[in-house]
N, C-alpha and C positions, 0 to 999 in steps of 0.2 A: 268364491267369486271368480267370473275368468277375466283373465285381461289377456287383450291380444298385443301379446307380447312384441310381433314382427310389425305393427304398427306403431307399437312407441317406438322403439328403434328406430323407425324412418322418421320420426317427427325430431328425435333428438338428434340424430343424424343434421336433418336438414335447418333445427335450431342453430348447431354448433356452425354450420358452414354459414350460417347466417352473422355470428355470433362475431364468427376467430377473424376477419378482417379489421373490424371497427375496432377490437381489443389490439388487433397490432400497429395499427394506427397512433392508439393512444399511445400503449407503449415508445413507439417511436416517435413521438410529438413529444413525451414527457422526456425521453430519453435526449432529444434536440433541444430541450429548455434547459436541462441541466447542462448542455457541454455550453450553451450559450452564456450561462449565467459563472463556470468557471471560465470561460475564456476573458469575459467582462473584468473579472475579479485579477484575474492575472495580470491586463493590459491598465487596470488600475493601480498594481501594487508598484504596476513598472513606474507607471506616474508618479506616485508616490517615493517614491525610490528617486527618482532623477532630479526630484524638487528638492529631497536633501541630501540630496549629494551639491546642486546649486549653494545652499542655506550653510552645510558645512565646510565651501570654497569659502563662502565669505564670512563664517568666525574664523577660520585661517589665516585668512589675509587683511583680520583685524584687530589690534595690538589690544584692546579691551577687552575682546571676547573672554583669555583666563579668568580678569576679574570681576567679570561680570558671570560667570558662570561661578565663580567660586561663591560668589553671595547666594546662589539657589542653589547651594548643596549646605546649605543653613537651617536648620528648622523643620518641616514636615519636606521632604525631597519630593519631586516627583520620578516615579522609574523610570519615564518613558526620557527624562533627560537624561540618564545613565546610560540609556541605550542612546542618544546619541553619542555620551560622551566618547562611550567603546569605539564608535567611525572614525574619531578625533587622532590628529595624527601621534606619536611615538610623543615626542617631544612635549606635548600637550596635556597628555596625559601625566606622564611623570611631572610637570607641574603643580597640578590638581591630586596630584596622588596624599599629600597629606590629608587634605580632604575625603577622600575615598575613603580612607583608613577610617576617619573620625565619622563616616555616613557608617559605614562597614560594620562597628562597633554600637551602634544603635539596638541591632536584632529589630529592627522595624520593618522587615520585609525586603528590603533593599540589599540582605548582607549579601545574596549569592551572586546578584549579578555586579557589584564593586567585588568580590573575586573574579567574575568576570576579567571585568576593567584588568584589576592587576596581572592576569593571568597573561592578557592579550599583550602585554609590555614584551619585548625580549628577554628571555630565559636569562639568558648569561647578565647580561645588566641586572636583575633581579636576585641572583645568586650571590652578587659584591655589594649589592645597596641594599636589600629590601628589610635587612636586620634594622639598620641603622633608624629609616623611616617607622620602623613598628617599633622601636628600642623605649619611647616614654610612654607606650602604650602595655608593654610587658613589664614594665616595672610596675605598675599600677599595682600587679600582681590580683587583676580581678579574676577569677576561674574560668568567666566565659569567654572574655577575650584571648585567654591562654590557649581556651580550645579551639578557638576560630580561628589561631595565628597557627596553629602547628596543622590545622586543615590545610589552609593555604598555605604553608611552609611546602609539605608533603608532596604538592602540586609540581611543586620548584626545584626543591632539593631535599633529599633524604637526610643528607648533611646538616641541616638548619632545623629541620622538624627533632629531630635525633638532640639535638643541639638545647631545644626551649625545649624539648621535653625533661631532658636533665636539669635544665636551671632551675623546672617546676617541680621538680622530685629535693629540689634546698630549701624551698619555699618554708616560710612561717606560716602560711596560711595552708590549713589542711585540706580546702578545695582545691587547691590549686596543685598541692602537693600527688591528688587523687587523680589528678588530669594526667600528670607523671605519671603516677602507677599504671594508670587506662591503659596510655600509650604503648607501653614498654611490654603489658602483657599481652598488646595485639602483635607485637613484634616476632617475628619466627625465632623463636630462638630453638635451637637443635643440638644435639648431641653430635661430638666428634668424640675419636679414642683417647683423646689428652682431655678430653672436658668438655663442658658446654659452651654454646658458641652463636654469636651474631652477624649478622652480616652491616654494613656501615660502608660510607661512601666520604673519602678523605680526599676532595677536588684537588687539594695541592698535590698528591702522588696521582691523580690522575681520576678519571671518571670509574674504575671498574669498582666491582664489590669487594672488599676485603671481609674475609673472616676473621671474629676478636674472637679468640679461646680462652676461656680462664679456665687454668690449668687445673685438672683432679676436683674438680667441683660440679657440685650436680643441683645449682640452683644458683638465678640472677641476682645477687644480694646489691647491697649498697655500698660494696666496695668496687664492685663489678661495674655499676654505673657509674658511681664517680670515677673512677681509671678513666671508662670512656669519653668520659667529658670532658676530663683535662688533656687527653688526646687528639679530642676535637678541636678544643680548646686553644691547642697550643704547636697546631701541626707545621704554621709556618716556619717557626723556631727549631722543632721535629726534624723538618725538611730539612733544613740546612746545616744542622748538626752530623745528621746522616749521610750527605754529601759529601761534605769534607772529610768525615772519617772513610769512607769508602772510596773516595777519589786516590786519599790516600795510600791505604791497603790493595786496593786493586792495582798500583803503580809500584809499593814493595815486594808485592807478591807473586805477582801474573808480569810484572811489567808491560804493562798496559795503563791505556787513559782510559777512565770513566767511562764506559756507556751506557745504553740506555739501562735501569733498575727499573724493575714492575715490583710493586709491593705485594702478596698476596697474600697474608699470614701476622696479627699482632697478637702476642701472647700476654696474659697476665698474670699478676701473680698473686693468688690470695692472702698469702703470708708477707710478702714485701711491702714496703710502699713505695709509692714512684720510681717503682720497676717494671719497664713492658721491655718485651722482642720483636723484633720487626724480623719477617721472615722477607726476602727479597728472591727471587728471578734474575738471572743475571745470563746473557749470552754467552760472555764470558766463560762460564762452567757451569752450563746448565746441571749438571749431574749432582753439583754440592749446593749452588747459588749461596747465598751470604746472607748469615746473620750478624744482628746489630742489635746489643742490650746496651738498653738506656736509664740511667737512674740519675734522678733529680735533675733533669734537662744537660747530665752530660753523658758520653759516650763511654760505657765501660768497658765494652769489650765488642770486638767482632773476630769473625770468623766465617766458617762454615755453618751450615743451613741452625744445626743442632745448639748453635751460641745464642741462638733466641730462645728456645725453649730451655735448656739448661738451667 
């Protein structure tokens, strides 16, 4: 069959020129509905936005709003009140915070955004109160609140997650005991040439990481956690035991006053009990810096760097 080929061409030709106008038309008509339809949605979210920002001026500067809000975090929540409560100021919050904790602990949908909430509080204020407020919630000793407090612990402080994770590794109850183990083997733990080692954060000596070595040992046991707990435990006592005895010695030794100490180093000892070494940094003489062995919260010896690990 022939077809002449040079005459479709021209008809599909002069289809297409027919065609491609009214198709870019639409395109650009379709293309103009949608930027209209986001522009709508924006100039409305703004609306929206400024009305409660209005609505949360006035639970502010209204002495009831706490307790009228702490009643509708009672019984089925709604989330969309959480999210306002997060716009709510500092002060307001940490009011209602018992509340949060007790929505938090539901697992009804609601847990992630009261971390939220709590997370939204300042750091540092959170890091000296926020045990206290979760403290008759961890005694409960349920397994899933255990895990949801050292979530949110994690958030805040390595120190306080580190912290409930060991008090759940004494636990009677053996879920709760497994939430400890969870933790501790998501932890890095690494090898050094004295032994195996963690890294831990002791706010009283300061924000940086310290390394805990337990000495000549090639696995986290349960004497290894408990040391660090009772280290956690008891660092403000730590601190100031340390102080004194180095204020000390650096003033019979160097005759010099005290200055600043970086911690960078707590040794343990498999074989002792309540014997660690605190390795310290010292300006003073950088080349040897100071060690300090501690057993049963008194100071038995210091020296040079090697009097910790000894």
């Amino acid at each position: 069959m022939w077809i002449d080929t040079v005459g479709l061409k021209c008809i599909l030709k002069n289809l297409l020129n027919y065609l491609t106008p009214s198709l870019w038309n639409m395109l650009e008509k379709n293309k103009m509905y949608e930027l209209n339809k986001i522009q709508n949605a924006i100039k409305e979210c703004i609306k929206l936005q400024d009305s409660m920002l209005d609505n949360i001026f006035l639970l502010v500067n209204s002495p009831k709003s706490v307790e009228l809000i702490r009643k509708d975090l009672t019984g089925v929540v709604n989330p969309l009140l959480l999210h306002v409560i997060k716009q709510l100021p500092e002060e307001m919050k940490v009011n209602l915070l018992p509340n949060i904790i007790e929505v938090m602990k539901n697992l009804d949908g609601n847990t992630k955004l009261c971390q939220d909430i709590i997370l939204s509080i300042d750091k540092n204020w959170l890091k000296k109160n926020i045990w206290l407020y979760t403290k008759d919630a961890i005694d409960d000793q349920d397994y899933q609140n255990i895990g949801i407090f050292i979530y949110l612990f994690k958030s805040i402080s390595e120190e306080l997650s580190n912290k409930l994770a060991l008090l759940a590794l004494k636990s009677n109850v053996e879920d709760v005991r497994e939430i400890g183990e969870m933790y501790f083997d998501k932890m890095a733990v690494y090898c050094e040439d004295d032994g195996i080692a963690v890294d831990i954060i002791l706010s009283c000596f300061g924000s940086q990481k310290i390394s805990v070595v337990y000495l000549e040992s090639e696995e986290c046991d349960e004497k290894m956690k408990t040391d660090i707990n009772f280290i956690i435990s008891h660092q403000i006592e730590l601190l100031h035991l340390i102080e004194q005895a180095t204020a000390s010695y650096i003033d019979k030794v160097y005759k010099k006053k005290l200055d600043k100490l970086t911690l960078i180093k707590i040794y343990l000892f498999p074989d002792v009990e309540y014997q660690y070494g605190f390795l310290f940094d010292w300006l003073g003489d950088i080349e040897h810096g100071i060690g300090v062995k501690i057993k049963n919260l008194k100071v038995e010896d210091i020296g040079g760097a090697e009097i910790a690990f000894l």
